[in-house]
N, C-alpha and C positions, 0 to 999 in steps of 0.2 A: 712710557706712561703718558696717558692724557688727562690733563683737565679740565674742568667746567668752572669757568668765572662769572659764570650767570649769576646775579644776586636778583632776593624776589622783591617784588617791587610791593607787594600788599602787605602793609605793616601789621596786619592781625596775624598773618603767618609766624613773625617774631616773638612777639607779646601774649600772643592766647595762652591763659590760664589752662592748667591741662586739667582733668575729669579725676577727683577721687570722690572713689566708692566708700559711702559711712561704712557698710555693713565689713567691705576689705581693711579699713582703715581701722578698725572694732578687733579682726580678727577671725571674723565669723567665719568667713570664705576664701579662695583664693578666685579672683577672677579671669575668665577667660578669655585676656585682653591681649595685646604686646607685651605688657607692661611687667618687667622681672620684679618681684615683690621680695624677693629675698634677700637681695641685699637692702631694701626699705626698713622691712621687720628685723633684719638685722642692728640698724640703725636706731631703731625702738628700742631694743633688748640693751644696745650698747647706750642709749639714754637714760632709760631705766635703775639700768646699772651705777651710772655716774653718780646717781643721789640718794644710792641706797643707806648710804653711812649719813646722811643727811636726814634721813626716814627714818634709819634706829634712832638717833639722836632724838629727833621728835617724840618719836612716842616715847622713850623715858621719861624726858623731861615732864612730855605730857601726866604720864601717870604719877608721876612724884607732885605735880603739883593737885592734880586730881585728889588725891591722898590728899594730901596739906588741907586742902579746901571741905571734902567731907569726912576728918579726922573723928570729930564731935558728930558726927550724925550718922558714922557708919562704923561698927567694930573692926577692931583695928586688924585683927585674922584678914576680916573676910577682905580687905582693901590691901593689905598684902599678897593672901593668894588671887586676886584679882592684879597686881600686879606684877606679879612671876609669871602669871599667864602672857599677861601682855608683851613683859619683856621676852617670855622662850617666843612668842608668834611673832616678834618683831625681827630679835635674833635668825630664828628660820628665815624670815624674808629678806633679810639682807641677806646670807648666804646665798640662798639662791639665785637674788639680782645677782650678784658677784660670780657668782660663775658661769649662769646664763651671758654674763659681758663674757667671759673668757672663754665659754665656747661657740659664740655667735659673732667672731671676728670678722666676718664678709659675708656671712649669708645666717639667715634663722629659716624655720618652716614656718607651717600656720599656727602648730602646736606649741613651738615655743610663747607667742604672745597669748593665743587663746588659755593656756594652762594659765596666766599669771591674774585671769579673774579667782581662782580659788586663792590666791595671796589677799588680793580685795576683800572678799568674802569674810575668811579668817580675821583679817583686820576689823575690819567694820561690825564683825561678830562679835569679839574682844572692848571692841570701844561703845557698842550699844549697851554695856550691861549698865556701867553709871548713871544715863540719865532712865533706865526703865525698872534697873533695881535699886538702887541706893538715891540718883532725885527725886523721885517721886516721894519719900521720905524727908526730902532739906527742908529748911527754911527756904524764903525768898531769896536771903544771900548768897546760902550756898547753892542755891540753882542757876543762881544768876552768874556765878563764876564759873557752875562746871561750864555754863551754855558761851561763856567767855571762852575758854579754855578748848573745849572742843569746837569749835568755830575756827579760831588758830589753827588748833590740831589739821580742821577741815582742809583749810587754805592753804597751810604746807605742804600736807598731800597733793592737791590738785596741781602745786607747780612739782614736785617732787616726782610724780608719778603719771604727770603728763603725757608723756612720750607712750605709756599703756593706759589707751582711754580704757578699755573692757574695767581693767581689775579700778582704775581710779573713779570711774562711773558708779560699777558695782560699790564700793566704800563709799562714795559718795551721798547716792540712793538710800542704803541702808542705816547709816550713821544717819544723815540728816531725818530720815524717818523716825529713827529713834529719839532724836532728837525734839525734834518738833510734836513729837507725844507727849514727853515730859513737860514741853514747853504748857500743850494745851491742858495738860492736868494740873498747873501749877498756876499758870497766871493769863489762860483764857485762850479761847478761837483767834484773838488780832496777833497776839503775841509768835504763835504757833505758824498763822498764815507768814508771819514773816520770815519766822525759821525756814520752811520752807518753800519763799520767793529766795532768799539768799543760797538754800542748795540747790536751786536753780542754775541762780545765775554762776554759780560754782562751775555746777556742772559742763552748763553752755560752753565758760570759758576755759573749763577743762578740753571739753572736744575743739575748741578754736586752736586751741593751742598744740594740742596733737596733730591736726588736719598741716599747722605750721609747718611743724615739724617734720611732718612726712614730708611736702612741697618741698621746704628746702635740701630733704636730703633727697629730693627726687632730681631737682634742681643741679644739684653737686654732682650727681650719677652723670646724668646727661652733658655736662661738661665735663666731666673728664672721659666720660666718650668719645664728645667733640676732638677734645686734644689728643685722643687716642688715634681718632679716624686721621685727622687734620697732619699728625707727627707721620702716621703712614704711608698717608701720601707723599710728604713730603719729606718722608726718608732721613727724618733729621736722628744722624748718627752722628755724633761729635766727630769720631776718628775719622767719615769718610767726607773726603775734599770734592769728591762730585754730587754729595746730595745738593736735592732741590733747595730754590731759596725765594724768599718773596721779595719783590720790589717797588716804589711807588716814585709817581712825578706830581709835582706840583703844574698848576695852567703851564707855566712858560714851558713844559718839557724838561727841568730840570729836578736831578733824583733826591727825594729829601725822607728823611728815616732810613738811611739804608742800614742793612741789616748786616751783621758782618757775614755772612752764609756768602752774601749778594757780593761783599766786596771782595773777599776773598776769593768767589766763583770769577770775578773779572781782571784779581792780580793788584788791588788797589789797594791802599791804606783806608779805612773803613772811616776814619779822622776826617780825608780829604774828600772822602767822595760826593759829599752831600754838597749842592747845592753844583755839580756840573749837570753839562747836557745828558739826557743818556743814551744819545745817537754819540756821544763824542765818546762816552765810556764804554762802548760797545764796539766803536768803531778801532779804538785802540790807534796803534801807528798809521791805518788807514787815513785816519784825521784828516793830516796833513796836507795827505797825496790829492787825497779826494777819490780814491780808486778804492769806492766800496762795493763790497758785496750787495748782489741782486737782492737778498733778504733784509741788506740793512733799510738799503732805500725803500724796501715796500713796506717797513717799519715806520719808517719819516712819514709817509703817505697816510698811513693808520691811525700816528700820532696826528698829525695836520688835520687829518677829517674827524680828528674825534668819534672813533670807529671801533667798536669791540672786534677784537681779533685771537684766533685760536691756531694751535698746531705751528708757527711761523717760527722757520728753522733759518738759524746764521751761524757763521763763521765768527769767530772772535779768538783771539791770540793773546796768550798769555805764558808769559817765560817761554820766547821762542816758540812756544806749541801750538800748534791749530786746533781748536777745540769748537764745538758743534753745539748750539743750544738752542731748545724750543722752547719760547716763553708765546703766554695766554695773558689776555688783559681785559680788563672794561673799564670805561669811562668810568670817572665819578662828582654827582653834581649835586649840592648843598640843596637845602628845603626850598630856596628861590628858584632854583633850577640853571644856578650860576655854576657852569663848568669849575673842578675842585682840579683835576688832572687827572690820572692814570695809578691804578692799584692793581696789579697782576704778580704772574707766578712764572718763576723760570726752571727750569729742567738742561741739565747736561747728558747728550745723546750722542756725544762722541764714540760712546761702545756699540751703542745701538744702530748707529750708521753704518759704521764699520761691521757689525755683521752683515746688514742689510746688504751693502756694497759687495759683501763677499757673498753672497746668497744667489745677488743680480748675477756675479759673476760666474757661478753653479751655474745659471740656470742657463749663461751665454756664450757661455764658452765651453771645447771640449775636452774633457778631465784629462784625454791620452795624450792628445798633441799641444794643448794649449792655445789653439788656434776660436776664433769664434765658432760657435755651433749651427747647426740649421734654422733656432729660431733669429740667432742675431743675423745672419746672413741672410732673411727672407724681412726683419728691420731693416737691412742697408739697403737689400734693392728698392723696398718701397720708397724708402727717403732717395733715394736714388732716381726714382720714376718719377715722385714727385718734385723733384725739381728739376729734371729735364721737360719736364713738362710745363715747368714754371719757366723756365729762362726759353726756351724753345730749342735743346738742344738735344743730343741726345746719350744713353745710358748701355752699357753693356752686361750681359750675364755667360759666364762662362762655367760649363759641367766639365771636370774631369773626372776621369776614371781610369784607374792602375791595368795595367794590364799584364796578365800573369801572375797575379797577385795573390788565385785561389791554389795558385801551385807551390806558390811557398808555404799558405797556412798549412794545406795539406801534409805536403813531406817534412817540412823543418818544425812546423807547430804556432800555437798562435802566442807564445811570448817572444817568437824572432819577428813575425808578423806583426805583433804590434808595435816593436820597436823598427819595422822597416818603415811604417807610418810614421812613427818620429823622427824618422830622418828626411820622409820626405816633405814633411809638413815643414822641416828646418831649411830645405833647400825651396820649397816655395817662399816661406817669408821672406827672404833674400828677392827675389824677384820682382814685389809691388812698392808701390811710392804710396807716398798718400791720396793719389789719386784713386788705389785700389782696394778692396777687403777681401781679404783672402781667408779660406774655413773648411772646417770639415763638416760632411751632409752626414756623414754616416759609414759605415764599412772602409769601403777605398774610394768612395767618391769627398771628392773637394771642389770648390765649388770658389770663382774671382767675381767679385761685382765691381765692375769699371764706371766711375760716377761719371766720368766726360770721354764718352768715346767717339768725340766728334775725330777725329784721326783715325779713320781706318787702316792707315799702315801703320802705324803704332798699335792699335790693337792685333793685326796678325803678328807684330815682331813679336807682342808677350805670350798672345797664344803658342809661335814655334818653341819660343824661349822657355816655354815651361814643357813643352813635349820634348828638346832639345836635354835641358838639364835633368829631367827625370830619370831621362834614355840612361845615364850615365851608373856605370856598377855602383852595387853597396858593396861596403867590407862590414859584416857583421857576424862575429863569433867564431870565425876562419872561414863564414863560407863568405865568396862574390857572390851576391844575387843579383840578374838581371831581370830587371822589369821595367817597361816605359809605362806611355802615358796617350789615352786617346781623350780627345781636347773637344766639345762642341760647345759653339760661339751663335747667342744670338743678341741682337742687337735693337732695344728699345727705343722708341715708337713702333718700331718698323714693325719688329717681328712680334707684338706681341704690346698691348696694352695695359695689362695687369702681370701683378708679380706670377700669378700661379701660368699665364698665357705664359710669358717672357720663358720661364723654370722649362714648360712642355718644350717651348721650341730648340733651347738650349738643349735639352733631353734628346728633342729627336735627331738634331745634329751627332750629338755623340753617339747615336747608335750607327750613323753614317759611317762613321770616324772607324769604330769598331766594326762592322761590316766589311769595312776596306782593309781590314787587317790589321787596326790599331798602327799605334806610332805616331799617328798623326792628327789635326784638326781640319774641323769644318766648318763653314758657317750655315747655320739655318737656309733652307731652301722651301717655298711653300708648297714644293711636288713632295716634300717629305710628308709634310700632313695627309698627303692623299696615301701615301707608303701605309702610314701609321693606321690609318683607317680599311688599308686591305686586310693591313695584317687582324683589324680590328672583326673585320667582318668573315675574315677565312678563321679564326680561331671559335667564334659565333656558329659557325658553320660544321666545322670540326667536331662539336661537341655535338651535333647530332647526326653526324656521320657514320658511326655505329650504330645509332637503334636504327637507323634508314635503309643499311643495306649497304652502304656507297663506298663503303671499302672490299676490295677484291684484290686476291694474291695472284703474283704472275712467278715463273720457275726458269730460272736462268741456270745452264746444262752446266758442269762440272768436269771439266774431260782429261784423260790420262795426257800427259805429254807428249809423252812417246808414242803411242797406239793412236792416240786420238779416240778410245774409247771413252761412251759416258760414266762416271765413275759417280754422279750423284747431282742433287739439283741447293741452290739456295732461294729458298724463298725472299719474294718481293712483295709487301705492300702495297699496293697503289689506289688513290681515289680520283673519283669522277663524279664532280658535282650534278645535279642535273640541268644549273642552269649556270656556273661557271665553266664547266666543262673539266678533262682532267688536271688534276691539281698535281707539279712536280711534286716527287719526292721533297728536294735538298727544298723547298718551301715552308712541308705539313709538317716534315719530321720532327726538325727544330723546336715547330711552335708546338705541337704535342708536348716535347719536354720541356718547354716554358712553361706551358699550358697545363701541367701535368697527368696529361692527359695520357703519355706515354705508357702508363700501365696496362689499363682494360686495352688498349689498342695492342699490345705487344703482347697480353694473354690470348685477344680474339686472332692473332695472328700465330701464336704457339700452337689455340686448338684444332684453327683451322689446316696447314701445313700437316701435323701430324694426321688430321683424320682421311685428308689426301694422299700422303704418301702409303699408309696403309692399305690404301686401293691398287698399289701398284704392283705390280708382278715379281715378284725375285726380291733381291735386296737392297736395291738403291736406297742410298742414303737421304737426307731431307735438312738441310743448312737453315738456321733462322737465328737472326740477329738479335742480341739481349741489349738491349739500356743498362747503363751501370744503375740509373733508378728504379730499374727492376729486380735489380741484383741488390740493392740495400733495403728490401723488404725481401722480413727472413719467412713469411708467407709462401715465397716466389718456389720455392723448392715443393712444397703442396701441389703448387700449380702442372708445377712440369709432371710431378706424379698423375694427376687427376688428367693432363691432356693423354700422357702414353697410355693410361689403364681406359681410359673411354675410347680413343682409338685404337685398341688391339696395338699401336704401333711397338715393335721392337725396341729397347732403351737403345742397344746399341745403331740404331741407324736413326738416331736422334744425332745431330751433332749440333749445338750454340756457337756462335762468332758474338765474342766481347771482344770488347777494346781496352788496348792500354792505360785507361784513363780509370779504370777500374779501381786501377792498383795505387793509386796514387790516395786513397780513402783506406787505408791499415784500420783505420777504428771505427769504419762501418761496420766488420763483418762480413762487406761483399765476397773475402777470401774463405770465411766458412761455407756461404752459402755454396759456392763453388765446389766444394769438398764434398755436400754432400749429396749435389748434383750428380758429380762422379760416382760416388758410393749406388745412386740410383743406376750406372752402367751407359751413362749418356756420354757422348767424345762430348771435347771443347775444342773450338779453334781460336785464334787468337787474331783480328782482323786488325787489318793497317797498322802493319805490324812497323816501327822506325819514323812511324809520323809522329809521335807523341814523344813522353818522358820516358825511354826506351831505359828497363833496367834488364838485367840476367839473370837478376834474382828469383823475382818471381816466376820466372820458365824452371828453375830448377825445384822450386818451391811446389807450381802448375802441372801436372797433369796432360799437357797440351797433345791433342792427336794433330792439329797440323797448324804451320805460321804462313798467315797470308802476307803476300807482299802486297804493298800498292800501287796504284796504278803510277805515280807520280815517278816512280823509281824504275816502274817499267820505260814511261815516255823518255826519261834521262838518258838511260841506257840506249833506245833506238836512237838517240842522237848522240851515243859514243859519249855522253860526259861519264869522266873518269871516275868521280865520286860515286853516282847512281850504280854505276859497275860494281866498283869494289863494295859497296851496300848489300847489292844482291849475294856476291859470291860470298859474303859475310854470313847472311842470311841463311845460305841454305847449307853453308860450313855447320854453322849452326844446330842448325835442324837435323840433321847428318848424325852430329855427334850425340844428340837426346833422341834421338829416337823419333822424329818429328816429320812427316810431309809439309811440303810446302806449294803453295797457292797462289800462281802469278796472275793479279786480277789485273782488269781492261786490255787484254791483247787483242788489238784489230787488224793485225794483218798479217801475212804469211813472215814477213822479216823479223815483226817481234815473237812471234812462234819460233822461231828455230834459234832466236836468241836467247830467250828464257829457256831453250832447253838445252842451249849448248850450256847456259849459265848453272845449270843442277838441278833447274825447277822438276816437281814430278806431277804437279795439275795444274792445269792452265782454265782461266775463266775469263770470259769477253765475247764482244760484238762477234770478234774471227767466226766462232765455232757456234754463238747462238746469241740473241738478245731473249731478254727476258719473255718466258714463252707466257699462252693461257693455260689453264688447267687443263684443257682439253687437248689439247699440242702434246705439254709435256708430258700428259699421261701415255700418248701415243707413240712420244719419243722412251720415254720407258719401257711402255710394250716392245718395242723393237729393240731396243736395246736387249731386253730378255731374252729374246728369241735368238738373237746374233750369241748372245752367251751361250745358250742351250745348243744350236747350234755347230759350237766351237768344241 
């Protein structure tokens, strides 16, 4: 809660008389102002009401004395039913006031006051008959009594009935009329003019007197407004200990009126408190020490320059507790312009902090691990830079990122996954000092900002130390997960002037890191930036590489083992910039599925391969590699339809190579999609087959026409390692028993040929037998192949 201690300094602001409407104030109208009139007219009706027993009384009396006075000049009948009259219109109008008070208890309309001129009316009707029927017949005496008599009458009405000028006007008006007739038929023009100048002045001081009366009950409204608005602000609930409280100081700074809200809000006896400091009763046990808070002292400073001050939050202790309060003030200075002290308002914000605090904390830290988040950690490097930069020293920023990490969400899921983040995030905290701040960016990257990395070998020991301790298994839920940690270090001033520089360079490191096959750190190097910019300008490039032309397939031959015959081709990709020149594969492929570009690039390479091998003689088959990102778009199955019906090509001499990595995505679908590739009659092969998360399942599951081996396990094997051997023979046991050929890819020379065929292999693919041909090669190598069939 905030407030305003502004007081106005233009004393007509306080003082100004406020605007009432005669014709509102009559009854006539309601205006169409701010101003609620209904509980005003209320306040009429409830005044009204208070003197209605006051108003019978009167006119009885009056008409008994009336009687008495013209007994002898009026039959006695007719001053009787003249006074039954009077009493039943008297009677009705007190009823009425009386219950117009009991049902006009907070509010009336216009209707209630405007109605009570037919009471006036009726009255004044009543009391005109004496002087214009029965005076005009008196003596002088008895004229001069009734004009006695009703005169009174007049004047207790007018205080009686005040509060309703309408009906007291109207009686007024009419009675003094009648009156002042009599007057001028009995005893002359002066006598009469004075009857009525005196229901004039009647009159006049009837409406002074109602105008009063509204003012003050307008008066009353608006202050218990005040104390409405004023209690709400400040919250004054008796039962609660932290509402608001008001406080004042006198010149010297010492607190005088305190209020017990004030004393109890500081823990103090409300007896003693008056006339200490109230830096010393704010200060609490501080006192002493002299070890106050930042706010006290800018309090001191406030008070000293005689300074209005707003929102100014402290600590203050009461009954052991630390408690949090914002107090507002203004000076205050007498008519001379002699400083008076200090009159402001305090507020307890202990709760309010405390959420705030916890909000900040939302918004800085990460909800999984508990570690700070990417905005607090992009706060530490800044303060980080800048005071390396202030002392002339310098700052460090360090990217990690989990490695293997997408293989655990995949196969175990992502509540073991998030808690392998909680463990690791538990084994980093253990590793920085206060020299460090350590957090998560997001996913599996975490992210050290090192405030003095003037030690470079301090800095590499924490870099190893965190790639070192990460290496180390989890036990979570009976499985061991292994996953390490690829570390990139860069180091401010040097590498990077600003936080978002510092973050890139630190970035481009860790893709070094990971490049190199994770496990390990790097520090920033600036031939990275130029990396970072090839890659920047070949993905720029990539993307108009298909509407340009500049990709073209090449066909690498397929051959029996045994015979050495061509048994089929796989197609190759390849581009040739025209002013880069050709672009490796293991380069574009990559960034294509960074890029995601792999799609339309792996459809224009589906249509093309099929619309060629359809040109070919006989039945060689046509190999082409799928993306698992083409396989999780259930579109992809359409495609393969629409490449085989546009080129005439055979489903069955269609054959796809996926990768094991496929399989590791259950709730993609990529395994439907698969299923009903097959149902279209198209073989699958399974390529690189034992480099990846090698399960059995999925082969039993799979459909597979053949498992390629890879080249890694071929080179193993021509150098006799034991492992790579018993891999293969593994492999095509395998394959053996499902029904499966197998496909020993990169053989380059006569020794691994006869090795992979003593090993069980039944196709062999590699430099040996061919490199990747042109269209026009391999179509010739086809043709002959056919003819060597036909032939045979």
């Amino acid at each position: 809660m905030r407030y305003d201690t502004r007081v106005s300094t233009d004393p007509t602001s306080q003082f100004a008389k406020p605007h009432i409407d005669a014709r509102a104030l009559l009854g006539l109208y309601d205006p169409a102002d701010t101003t609620d009139w209904a509980p005003i007219r209320a306040a009429q009706v409830h005044a009204g009401g208070e003197l209605a027993l006051f108003l019978l009384a009167t006119n009885v009396i009056g008409a008994a004395l009336v009687t008495l006075i013209l007994e002898r000049d009026v039959p006695l009948w007719a001053l009787a039913c003249w006074g039954a009259v009077v009493a039943a219109i008297a009677v009705a109008v007190t009823f009425r006031r009386l219950a117009a008070k009991q049902r006009a208890q907070t509010a009336a309309t216009l209707a209630d006051v405007r109605d009570t001129v037919i009471e006036g009316v009726a009255l004044a009707a009543v009391w005109s008959i004496p002087p214009l029927l029965f005076g005009l017949h008196a003596d002088a005496g008895s004229a001069l009594g009734l004009w006695i008599v009703l005169s009174v009458l007049m004047t207790a009405s007018a205080v009686a009935m005040a509060a309703l000028p309408l009906a007291t006007l109207s009686f007024l008006a009419i009675l003094g009329l009648a009156i002042a007739a009599m007057v001028l038929w009995v005893a002359g023009p002066v006598l009469a003019a004075s009857v009525a100048l005196f229901t004039a002045l009647l009159m006049i001081g009837c409406f002074t007197r109602a105008r009063a009366l509204v003012l003050i009950r307008s008066g009353e409204i608006a202050l218990a407004e005040r104390d409405e608005t004023v209690s709400l602000l400040l919250r004054e609930v008796k039962q609660d200990e932290t509402a608001d409280w008001l406080w004042e100081t006198d010149a010297a700074r010492r607190v005088v009126r305190a209020s017990p809200r004030f004393a109890l809000s500081v823990g103090l006896d409300p007896a003693a408190i008056n006339g200490k400091s109230l830096l010393e009763v704010l200060a609490g046990t501080t006192w002493e020490s002299g070890k106050f808070a930042a706010g006290l002292r800018t309090l001191a400073e406030k008070l000293k320059a005689r300074e209005a001050f707003r929102e100014l939050v402290l600590p203050v202790h009461v009954a052991e507790q630390e408690r949090w309060y914002e107090i507002a003030a203004n000076p205050r200075y007498d008519e001379q312009g002699a400083f008076l002290g200090f009159r402001g308002v305090g507020a307890d914000v202990t709760e309010q902090r405390a959420s705030a605090d916890k909000i900040n904390r939302m918004a800085r830290f990460d909800t999984l691990t508990g570690l700070p988040n990417r905005l607090y950690i992009n706060e530490a490097l800044a303060q980080a830079m800048a005071d390396a930069d202030k002392w002339g020293s310098r700052c460090a920023f360090m990217m990690i990122d989990l490695d293997r990490f997408k293989a655990v969400n995949d196969t175990l899921g992502h509540p073991i996954g998030d808690r392998l983040l909680g463990r690791v995030a538990e084994r980093l905290a253990t590793l920085v000092t206060d020299n460090e701040v350590i957090g998560r960016l997001g996913g599996d990257e975490f992210a050290v900002v090192v405030r003095d990395a003037s030690d470079t070998q301090r800095l590499e020991r924490l870099a190893q130390t965190i790639v070192d301790a990460l290496a180390r298994p989890y036990d979570l839920d009976h499985h061991t997960l292994y996953t390490g940690a690829s570390v990139g270090v860069a180091t401010g001033p040097r590498d990077g002037r600003t936080t978002e520089m510092l973050i890139r360079s630190a970035d481009l490191a860790l893709y070094r890191s990971k490049d190199a096959g994770g496990g390990r750190f790097h520090h920033y190097e600036p031939q990275l930036h130029v990396a970072a910019e090839e890659r920047r300008v070949l993905e720029q490039a990539l993307r108009k590489a298909l509407a340009q032309n500049e990709l073209h397939l090449n066909y690498q031959p397929v051959v029996d083992a045994g015979s050495g015959q061509l048994t089929g081709f796989e197609a190759l990709v390849r581009w040739t910039h025209p002013e880069l020149g050709a672009i490796s594969p293991a380069k574009f492929i990559p960034l294509a599925e960074d890029a995601r570009l792999i799609g339309p690039i792996g459809e224009w390479v589906l249509r093309s391969a099929c619309a060629e091998a359809a040109a070919w003689p006989g039945e060689t088959p046509i190999a082409v590699n799928v993306s698992p990102e083409q396989l999780l778009n259930p579109g992809f199955v359409a495609v393969v339809g629409s490449a085989l019906a546009n080129s005439g090509l055979s489903a069955h001499r269609l054959e796809l190579e996926v990768t094991e990595s496929v399989f590791l995505r259950d709730d993609t679908g990529a395994v439907k999609v698969l299923e009903r590739i097959l149902a279209l009659g198209v073989r699958l092969s399974l390529d690189d087959f034992g480099t990846g998360y090698s399960s059995l399942g999925y082969l039993s599951r799979t459909r597979f026409t053949t498992i390629k081996i890879d080249r890694s396990f071929v080179i193993g094997a021509s150098k006799k390692v034991p492992e790579a051997i018993a891999i293969i023979r593994a492999v095509v046991a395998l394959a053996q028993s499902l029904g499966m050929a197998t496909t020993a890819e990169g053989v380059e020379t006569e020794e691994e040929h006869v090795m992979v065929q003593a090993l069980g292999c039944t196709k062999v693919q590699g430099y040996y037998f061919g490199r990747p041909l042109p269209v026009d090669e391999a179509r010739g190598l086809a043709q002959r192949a056919a003819q060597n069939r036909e032939a045979a």
